[in-house]
PDB file of N, CA, C and O in Angstrom:
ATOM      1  N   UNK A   1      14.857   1.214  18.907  1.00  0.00           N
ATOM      2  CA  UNK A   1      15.469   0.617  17.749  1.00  0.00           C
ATOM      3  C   UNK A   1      16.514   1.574  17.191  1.00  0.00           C
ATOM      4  O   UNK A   1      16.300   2.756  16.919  1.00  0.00           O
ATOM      5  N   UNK A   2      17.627   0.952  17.057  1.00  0.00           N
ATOM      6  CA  UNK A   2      18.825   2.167  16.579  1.00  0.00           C
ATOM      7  C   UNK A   2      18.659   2.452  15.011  1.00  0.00           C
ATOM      8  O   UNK A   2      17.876   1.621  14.551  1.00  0.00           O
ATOM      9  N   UNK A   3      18.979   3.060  14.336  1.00  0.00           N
ATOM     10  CA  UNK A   3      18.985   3.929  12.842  1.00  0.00           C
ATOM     11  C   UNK A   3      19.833   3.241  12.469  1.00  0.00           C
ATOM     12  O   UNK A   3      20.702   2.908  13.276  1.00  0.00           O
ATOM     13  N   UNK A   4      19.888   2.763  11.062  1.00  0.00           N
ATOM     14  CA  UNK A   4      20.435   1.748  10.265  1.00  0.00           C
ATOM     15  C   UNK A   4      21.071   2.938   9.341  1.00  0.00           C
ATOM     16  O   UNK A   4      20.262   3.749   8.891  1.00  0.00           O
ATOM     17  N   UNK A   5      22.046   3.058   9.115  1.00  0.00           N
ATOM     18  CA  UNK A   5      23.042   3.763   7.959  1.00  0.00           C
ATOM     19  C   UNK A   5      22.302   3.335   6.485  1.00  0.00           C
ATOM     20  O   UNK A   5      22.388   2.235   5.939  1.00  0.00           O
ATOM     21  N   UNK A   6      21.349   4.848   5.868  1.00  0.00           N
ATOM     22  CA  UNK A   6      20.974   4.525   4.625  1.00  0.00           C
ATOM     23  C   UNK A   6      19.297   3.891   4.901  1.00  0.00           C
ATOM     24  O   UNK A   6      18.706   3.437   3.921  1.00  0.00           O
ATOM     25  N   UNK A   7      18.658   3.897   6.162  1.00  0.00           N
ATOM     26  CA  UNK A   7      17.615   3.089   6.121  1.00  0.00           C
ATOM     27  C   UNK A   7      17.136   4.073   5.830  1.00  0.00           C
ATOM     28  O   UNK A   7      17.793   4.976   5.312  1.00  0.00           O
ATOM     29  N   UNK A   8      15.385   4.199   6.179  1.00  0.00           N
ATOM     30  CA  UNK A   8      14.052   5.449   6.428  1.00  0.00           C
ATOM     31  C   UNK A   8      13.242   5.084   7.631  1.00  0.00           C
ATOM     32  O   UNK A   8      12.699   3.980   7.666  1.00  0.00           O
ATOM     33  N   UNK A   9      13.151   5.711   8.364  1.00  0.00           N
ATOM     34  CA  UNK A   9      12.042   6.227   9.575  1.00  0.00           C
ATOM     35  C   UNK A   9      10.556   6.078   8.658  1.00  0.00           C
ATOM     36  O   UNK A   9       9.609   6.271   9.420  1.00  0.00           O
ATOM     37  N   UNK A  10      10.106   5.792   7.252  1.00  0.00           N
ATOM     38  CA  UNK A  10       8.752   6.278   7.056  1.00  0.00           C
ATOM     39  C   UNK A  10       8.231   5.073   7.134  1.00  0.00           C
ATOM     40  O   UNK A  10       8.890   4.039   7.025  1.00  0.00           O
ATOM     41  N   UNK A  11       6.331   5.165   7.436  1.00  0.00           N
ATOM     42  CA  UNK A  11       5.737   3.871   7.952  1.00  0.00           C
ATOM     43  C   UNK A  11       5.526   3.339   6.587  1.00  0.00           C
ATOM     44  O   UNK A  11       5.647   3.941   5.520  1.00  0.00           O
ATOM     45  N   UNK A  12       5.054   1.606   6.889  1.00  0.00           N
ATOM     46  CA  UNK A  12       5.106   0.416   6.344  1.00  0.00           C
ATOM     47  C   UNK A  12       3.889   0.447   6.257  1.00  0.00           C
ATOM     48  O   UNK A  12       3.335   0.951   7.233  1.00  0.00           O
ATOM     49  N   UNK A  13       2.873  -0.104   4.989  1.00  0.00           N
ATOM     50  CA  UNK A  13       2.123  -0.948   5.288  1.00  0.00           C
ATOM     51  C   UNK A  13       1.850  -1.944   3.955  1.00  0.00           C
ATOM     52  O   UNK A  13       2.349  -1.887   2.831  1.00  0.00           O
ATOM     53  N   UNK A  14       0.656  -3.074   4.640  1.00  0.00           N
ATOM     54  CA  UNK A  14       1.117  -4.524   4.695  1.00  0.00           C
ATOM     55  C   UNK A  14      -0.139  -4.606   3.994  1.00  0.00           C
ATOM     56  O   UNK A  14      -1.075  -4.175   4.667  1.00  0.00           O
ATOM     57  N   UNK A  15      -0.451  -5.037   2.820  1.00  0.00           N
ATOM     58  CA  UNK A  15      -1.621  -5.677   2.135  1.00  0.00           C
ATOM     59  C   UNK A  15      -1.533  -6.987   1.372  1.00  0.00           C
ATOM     60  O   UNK A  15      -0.806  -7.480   0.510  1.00  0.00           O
ATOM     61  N   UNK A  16      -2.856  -7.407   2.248  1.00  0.00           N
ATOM     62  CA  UNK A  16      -3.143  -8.745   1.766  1.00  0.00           C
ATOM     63  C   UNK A  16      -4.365  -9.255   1.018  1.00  0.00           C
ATOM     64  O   UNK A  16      -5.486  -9.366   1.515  1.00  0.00           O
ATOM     65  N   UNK A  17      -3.946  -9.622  -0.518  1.00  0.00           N
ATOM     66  CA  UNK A  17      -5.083  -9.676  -1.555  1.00  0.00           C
ATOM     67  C   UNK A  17      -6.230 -10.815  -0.768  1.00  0.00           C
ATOM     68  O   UNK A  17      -5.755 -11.753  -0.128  1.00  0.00           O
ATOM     69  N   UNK A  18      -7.407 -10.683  -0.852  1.00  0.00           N
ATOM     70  CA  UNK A  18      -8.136 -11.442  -0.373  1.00  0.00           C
ATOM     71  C   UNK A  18      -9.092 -11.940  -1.741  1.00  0.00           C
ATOM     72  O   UNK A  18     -10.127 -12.569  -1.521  1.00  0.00           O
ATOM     73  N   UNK A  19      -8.775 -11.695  -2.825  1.00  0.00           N
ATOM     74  CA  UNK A  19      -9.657 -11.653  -4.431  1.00  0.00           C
ATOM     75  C   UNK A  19      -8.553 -12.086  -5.414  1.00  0.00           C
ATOM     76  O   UNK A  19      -7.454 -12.295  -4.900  1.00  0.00           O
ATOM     77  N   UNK A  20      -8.636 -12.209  -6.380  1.00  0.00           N
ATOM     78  CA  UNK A  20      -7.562 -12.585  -7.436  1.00  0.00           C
ATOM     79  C   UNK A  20      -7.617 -10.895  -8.251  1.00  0.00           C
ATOM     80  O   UNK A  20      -8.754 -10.428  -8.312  1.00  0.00           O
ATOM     81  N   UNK A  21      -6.638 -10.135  -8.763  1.00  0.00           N
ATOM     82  CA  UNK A  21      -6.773  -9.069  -9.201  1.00  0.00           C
ATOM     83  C   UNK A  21      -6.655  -7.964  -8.338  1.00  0.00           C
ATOM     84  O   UNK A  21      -7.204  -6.923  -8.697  1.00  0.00           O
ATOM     85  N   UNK A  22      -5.963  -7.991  -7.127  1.00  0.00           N
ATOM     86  CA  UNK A  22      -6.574  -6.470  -6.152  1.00  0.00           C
ATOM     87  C   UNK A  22      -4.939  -5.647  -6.656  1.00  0.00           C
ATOM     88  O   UNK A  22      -3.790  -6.039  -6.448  1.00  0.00           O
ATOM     89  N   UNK A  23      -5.313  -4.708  -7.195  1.00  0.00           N
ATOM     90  CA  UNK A  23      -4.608  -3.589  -7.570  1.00  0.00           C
ATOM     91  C   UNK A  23      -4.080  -2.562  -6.423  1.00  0.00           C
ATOM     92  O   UNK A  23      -4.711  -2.244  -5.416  1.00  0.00           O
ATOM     93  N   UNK A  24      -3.025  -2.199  -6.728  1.00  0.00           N
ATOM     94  CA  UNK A  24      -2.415  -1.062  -5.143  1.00  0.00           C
ATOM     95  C   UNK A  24      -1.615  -0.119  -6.457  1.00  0.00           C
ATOM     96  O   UNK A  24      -1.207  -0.541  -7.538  1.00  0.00           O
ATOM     97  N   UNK A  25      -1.569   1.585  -5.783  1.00  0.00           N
ATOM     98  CA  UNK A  25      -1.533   2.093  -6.382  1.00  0.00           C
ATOM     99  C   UNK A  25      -0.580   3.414  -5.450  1.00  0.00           C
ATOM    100  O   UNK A  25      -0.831   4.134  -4.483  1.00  0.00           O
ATOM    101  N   UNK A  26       0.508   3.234  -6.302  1.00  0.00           N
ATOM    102  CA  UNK A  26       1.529   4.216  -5.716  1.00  0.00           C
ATOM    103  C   UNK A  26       1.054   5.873  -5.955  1.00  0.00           C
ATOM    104  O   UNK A  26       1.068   6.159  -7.152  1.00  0.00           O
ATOM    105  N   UNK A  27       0.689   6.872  -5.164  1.00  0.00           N
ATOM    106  CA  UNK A  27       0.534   8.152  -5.441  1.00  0.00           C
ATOM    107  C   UNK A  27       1.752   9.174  -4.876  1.00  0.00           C
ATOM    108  O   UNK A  27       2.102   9.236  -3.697  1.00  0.00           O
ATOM    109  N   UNK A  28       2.296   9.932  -5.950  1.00  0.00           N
ATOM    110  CA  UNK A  28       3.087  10.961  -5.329  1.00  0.00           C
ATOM    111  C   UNK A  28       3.030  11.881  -4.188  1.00  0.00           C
ATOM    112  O   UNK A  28       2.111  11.774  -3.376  1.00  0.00           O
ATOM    113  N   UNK A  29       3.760  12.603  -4.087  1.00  0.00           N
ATOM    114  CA  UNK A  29       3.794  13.664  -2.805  1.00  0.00           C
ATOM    115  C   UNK A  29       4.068  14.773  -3.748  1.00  0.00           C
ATOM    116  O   UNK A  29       4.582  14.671  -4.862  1.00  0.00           O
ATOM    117  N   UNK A  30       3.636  15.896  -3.123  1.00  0.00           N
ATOM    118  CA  UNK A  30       4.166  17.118  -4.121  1.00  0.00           C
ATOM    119  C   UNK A  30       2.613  18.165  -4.443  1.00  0.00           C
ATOM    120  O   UNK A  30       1.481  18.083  -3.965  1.00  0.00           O
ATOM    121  N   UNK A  31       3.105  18.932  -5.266  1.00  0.00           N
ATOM    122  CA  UNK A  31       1.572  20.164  -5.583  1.00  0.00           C
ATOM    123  C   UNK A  31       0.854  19.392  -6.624  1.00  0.00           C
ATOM    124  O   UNK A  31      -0.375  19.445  -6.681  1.00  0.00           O
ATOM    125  N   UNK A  32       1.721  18.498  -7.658  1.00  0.00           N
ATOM    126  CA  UNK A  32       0.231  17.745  -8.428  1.00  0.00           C
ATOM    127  C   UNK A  32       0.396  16.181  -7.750  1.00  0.00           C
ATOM    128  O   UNK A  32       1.481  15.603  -7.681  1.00  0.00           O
ATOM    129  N   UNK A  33      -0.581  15.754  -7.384  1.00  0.00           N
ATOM    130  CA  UNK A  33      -0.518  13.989  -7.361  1.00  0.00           C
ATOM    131  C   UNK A  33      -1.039  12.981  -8.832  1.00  0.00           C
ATOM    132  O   UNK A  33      -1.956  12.979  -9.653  1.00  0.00           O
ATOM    133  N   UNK A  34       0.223  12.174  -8.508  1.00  0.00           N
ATOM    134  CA  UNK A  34       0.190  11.293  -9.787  1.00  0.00           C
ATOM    135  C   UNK A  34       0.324   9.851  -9.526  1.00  0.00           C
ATOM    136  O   UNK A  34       0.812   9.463  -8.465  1.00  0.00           O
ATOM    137  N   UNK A  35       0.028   9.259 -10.188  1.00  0.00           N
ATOM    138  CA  UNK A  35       0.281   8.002 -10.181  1.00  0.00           C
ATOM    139  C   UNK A  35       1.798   7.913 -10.543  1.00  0.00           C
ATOM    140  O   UNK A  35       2.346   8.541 -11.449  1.00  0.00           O
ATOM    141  N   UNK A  36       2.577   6.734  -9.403  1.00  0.00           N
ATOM    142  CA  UNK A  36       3.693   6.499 -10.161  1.00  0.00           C
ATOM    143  C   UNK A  36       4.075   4.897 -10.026  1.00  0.00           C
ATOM    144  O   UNK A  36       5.074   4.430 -10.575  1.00  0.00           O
ATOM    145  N   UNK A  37       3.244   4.183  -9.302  1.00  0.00           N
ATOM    146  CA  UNK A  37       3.462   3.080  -9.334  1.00  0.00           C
ATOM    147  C   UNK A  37       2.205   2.302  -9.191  1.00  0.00           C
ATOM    148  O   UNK A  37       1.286   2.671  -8.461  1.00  0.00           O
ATOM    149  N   UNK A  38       2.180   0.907 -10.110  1.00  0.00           N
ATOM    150  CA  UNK A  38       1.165  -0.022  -9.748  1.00  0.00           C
ATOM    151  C   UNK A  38       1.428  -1.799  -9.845  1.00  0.00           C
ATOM    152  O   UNK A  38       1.895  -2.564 -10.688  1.00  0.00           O
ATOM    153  N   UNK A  39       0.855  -1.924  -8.510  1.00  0.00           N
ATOM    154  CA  UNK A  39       1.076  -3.388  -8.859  1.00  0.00           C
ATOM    155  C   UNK A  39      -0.043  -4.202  -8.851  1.00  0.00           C
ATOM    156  O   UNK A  39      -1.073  -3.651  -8.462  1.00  0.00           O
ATOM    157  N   UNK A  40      -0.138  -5.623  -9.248  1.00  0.00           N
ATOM    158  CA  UNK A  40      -1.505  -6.179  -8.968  1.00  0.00           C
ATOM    159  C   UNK A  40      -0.970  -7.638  -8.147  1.00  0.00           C
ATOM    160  O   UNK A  40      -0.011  -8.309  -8.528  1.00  0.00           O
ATOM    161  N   UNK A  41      -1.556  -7.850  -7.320  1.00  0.00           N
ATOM    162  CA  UNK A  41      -1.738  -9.277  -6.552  1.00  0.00           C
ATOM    163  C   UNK A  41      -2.760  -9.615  -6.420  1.00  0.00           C
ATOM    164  O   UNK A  41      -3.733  -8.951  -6.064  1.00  0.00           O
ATOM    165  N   UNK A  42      -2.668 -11.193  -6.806  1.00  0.00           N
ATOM    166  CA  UNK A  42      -3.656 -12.605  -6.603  1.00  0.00           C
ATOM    167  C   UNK A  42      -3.987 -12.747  -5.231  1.00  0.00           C
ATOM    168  O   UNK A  42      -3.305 -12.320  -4.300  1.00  0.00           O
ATOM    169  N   UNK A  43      -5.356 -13.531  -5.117  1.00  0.00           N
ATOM    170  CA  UNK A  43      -5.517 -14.118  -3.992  1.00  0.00           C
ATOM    171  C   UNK A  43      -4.425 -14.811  -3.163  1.00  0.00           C
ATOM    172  O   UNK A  43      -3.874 -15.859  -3.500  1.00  0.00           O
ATOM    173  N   UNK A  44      -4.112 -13.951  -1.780  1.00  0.00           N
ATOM    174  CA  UNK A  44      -3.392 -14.740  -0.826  1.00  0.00           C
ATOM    175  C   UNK A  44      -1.794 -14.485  -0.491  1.00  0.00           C
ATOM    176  O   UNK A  44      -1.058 -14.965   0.371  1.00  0.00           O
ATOM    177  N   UNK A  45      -1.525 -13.300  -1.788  1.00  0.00           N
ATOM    178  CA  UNK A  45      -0.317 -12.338  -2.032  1.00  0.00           C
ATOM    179  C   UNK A  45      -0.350 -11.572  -1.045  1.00  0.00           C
ATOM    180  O   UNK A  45      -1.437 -11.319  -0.526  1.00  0.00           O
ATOM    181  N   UNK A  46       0.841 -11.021  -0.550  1.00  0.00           N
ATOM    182  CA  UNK A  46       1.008 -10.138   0.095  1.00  0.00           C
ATOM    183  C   UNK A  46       2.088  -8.854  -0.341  1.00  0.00           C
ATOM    184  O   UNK A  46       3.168  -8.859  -0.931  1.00  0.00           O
ATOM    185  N   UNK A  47       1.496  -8.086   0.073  1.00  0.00           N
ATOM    186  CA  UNK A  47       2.878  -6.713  -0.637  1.00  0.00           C
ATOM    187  C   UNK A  47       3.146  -5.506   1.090  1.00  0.00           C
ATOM    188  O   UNK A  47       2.374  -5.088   1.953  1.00  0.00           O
ATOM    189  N   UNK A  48       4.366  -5.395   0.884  1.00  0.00           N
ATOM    190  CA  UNK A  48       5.152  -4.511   1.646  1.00  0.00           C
ATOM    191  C   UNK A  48       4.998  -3.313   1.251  1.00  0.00           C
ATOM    192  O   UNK A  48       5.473  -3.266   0.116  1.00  0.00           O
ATOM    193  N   UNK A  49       4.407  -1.822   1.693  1.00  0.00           N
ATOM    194  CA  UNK A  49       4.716  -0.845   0.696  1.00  0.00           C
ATOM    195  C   UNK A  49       5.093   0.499   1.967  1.00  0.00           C
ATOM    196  O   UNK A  49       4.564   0.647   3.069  1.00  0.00           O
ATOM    197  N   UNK A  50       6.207   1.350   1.298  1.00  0.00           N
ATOM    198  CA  UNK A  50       6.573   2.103   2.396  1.00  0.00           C
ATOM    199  C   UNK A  50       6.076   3.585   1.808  1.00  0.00           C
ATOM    200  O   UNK A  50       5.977   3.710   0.588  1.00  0.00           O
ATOM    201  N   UNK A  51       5.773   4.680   2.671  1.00  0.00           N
ATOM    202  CA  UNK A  51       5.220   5.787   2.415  1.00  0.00           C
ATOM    203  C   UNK A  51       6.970   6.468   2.337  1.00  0.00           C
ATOM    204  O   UNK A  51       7.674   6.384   3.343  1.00  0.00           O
ATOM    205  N   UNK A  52       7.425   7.012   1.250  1.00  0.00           N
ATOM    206  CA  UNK A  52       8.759   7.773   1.165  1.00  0.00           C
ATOM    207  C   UNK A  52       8.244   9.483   1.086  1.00  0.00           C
ATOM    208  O   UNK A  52       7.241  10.170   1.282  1.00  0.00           O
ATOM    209  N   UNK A  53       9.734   9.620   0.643  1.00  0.00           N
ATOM    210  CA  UNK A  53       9.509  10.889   0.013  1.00  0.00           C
ATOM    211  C   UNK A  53       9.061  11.670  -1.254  1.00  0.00           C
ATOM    212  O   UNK A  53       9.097  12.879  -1.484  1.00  0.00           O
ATOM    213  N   UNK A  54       8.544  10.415  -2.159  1.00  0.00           N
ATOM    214  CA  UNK A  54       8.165  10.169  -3.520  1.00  0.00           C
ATOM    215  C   UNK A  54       6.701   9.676  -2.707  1.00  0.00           C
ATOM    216  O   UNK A  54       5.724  10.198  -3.246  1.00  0.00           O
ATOM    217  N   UNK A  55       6.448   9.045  -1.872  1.00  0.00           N
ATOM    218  CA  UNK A  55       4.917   8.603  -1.940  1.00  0.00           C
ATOM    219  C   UNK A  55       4.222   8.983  -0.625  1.00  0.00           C
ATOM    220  O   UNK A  55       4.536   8.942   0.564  1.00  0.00           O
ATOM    221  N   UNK A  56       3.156   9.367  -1.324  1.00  0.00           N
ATOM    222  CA  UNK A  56       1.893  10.115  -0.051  1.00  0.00           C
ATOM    223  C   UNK A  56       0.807   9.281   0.237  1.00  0.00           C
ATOM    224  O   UNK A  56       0.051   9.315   1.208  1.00  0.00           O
ATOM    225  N   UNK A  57       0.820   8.621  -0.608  1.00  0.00           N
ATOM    226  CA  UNK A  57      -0.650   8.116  -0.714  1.00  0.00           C
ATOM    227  C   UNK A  57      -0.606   6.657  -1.542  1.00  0.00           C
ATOM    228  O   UNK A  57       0.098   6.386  -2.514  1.00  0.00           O
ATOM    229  N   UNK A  58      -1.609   5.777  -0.833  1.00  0.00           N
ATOM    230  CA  UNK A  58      -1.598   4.209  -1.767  1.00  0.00           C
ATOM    231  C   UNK A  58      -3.200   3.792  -1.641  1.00  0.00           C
ATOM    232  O   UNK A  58      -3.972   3.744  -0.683  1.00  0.00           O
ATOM    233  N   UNK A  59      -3.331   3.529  -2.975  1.00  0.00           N
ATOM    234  CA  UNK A  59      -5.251   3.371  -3.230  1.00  0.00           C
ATOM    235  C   UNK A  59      -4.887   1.801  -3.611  1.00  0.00           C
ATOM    236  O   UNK A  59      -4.047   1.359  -4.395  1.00  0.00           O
ATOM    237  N   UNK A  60      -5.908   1.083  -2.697  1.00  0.00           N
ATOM    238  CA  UNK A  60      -6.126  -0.318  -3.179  1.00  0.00           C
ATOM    239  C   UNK A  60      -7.459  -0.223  -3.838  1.00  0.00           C
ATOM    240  O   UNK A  60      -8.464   0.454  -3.621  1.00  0.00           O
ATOM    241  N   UNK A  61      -7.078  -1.277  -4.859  1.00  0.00           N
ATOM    242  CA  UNK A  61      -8.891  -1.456  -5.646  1.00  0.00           C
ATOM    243  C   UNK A  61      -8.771  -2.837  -5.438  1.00  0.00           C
ATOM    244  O   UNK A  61      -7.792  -3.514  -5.750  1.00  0.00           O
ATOM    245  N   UNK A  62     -10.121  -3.356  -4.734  1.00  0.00           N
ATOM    246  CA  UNK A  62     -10.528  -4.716  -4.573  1.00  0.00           C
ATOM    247  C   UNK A  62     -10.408  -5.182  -3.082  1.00  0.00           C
ATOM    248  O   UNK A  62     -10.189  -4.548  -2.050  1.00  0.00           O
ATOM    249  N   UNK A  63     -10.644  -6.601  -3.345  1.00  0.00           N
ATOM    250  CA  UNK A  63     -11.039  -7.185  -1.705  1.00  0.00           C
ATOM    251  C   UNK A  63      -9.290  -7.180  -1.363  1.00  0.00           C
ATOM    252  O   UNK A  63      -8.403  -7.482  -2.162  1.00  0.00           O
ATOM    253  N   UNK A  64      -9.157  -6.830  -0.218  1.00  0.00           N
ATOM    254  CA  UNK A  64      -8.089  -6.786   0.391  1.00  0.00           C
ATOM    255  C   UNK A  64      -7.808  -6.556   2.032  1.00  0.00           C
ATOM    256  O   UNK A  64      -8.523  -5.789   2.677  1.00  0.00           O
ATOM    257  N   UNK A  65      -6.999  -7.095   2.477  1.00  0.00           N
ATOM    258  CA  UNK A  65      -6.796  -6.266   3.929  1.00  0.00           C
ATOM    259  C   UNK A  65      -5.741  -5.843   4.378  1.00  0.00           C
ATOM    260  O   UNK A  65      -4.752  -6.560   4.226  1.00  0.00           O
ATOM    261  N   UNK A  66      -5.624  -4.801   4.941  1.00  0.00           N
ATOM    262  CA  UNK A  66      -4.617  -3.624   4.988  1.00  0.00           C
ATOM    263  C   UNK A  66      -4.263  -3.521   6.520  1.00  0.00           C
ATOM    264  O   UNK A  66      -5.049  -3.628   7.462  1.00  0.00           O
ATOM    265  N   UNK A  67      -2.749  -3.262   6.565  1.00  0.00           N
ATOM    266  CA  UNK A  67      -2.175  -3.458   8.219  1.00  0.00           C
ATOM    267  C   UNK A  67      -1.178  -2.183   7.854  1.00  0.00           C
ATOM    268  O   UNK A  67      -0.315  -1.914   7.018  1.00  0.00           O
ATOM    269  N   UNK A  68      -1.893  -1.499   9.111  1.00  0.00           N
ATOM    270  CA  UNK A  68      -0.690  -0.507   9.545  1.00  0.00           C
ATOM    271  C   UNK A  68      -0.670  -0.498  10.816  1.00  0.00           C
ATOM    272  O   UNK A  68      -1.394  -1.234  11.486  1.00  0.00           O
ATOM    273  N   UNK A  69       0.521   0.699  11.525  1.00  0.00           N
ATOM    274  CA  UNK A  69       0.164   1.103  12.472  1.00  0.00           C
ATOM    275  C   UNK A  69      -0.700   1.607  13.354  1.00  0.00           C
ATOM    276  O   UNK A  69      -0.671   1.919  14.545  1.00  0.00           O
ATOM    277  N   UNK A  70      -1.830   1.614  12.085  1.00  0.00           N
ATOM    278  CA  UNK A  70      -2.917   2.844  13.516  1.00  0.00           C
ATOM    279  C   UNK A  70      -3.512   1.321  13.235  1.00  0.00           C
ATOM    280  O   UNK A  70      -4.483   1.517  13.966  1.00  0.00           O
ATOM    281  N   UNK A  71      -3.728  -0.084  12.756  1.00  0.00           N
ATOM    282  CA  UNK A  71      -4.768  -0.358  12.760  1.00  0.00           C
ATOM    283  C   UNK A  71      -4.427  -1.891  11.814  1.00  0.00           C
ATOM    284  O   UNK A  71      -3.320  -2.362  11.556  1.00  0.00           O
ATOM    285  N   UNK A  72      -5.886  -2.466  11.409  1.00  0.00           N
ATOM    286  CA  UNK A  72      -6.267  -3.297  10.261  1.00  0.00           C
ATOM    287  C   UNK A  72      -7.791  -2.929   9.829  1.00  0.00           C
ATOM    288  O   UNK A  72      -8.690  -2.535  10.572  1.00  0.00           O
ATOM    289  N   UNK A  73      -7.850  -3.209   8.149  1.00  0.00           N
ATOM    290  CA  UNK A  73      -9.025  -2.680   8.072  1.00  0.00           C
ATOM    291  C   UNK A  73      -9.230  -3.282   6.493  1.00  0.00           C
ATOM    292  O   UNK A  73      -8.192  -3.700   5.981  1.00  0.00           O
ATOM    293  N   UNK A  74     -10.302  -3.356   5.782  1.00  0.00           N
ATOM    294  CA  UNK A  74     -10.380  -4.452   5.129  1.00  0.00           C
ATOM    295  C   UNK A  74     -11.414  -3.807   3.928  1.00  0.00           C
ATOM    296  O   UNK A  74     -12.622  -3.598   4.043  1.00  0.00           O
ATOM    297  N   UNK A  75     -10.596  -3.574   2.811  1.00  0.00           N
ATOM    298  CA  UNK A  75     -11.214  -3.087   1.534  1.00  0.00           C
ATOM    299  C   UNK A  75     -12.269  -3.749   1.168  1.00  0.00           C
ATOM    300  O   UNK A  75     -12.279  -4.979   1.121  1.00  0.00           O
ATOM    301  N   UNK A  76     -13.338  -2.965   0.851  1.00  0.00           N
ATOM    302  CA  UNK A  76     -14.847  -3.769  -0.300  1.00  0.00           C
ATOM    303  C   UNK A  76     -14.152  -4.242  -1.590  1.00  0.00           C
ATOM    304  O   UNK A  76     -13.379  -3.467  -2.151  1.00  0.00           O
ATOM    305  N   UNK A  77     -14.396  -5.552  -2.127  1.00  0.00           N
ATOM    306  CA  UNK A  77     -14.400  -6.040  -3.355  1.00  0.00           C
ATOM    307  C   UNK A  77     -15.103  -5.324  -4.331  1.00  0.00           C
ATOM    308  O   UNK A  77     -15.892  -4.424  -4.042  1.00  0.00           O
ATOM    309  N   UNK A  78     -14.807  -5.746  -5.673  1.00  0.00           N
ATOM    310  CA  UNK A  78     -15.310  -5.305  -6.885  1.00  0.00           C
ATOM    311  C   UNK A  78     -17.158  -5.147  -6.770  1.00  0.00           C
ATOM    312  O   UNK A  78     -17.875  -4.387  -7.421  1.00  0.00           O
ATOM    313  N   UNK A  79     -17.552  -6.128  -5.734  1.00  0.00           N
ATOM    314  CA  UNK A  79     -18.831  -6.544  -6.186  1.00  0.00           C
ATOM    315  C   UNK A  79     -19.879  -6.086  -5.362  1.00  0.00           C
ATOM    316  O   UNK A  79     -21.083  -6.333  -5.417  1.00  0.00           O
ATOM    317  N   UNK A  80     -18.821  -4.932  -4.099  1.00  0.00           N
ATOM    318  CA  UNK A  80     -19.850  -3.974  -2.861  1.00  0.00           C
ATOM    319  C   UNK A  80     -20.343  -3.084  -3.557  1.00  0.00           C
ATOM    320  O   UNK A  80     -21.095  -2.251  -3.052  1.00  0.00           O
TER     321      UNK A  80
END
């Protein structure tokens, strides 16, 4: 795949609310980690989220299922 002028090389991943309420949670990169972003999606939503140079890390809370490259794999709900 050729390099797009202005794109990023960093991986994608793909969550899909399986609950009404599942929360995703942007974490920084750097010596302190912080929260810097949050979103919430309904049952049946889907969200795009890319790992940059601002983000290290993404915590889902709730039933959900999660697609990356190494895999798919499928968050416990509120009620495990």
């Amino acid at each position: 795949m050729k390099d797009v002028p202005g794109s990023s090389n960093h991986d994608y991943v793909m969550i899909k609310a399986l609950e009404n309420g599942v929360t995703i949670i942007g974490l920084t990169r750097g010596q302190d980690t912080k929260f810097h972003h949050t979103e919430k999606l309904d049952k049946g939503e889907v969200m795009v989220a890319q790992f940059t140079e601002h983000t290290s890390a993404i915590k889902v809370r709730g039933k959900a299922e999660i697609f990356t490259k190494l895999g798919t794999c499928q968050s416990a709900g509120r009620d495990s």
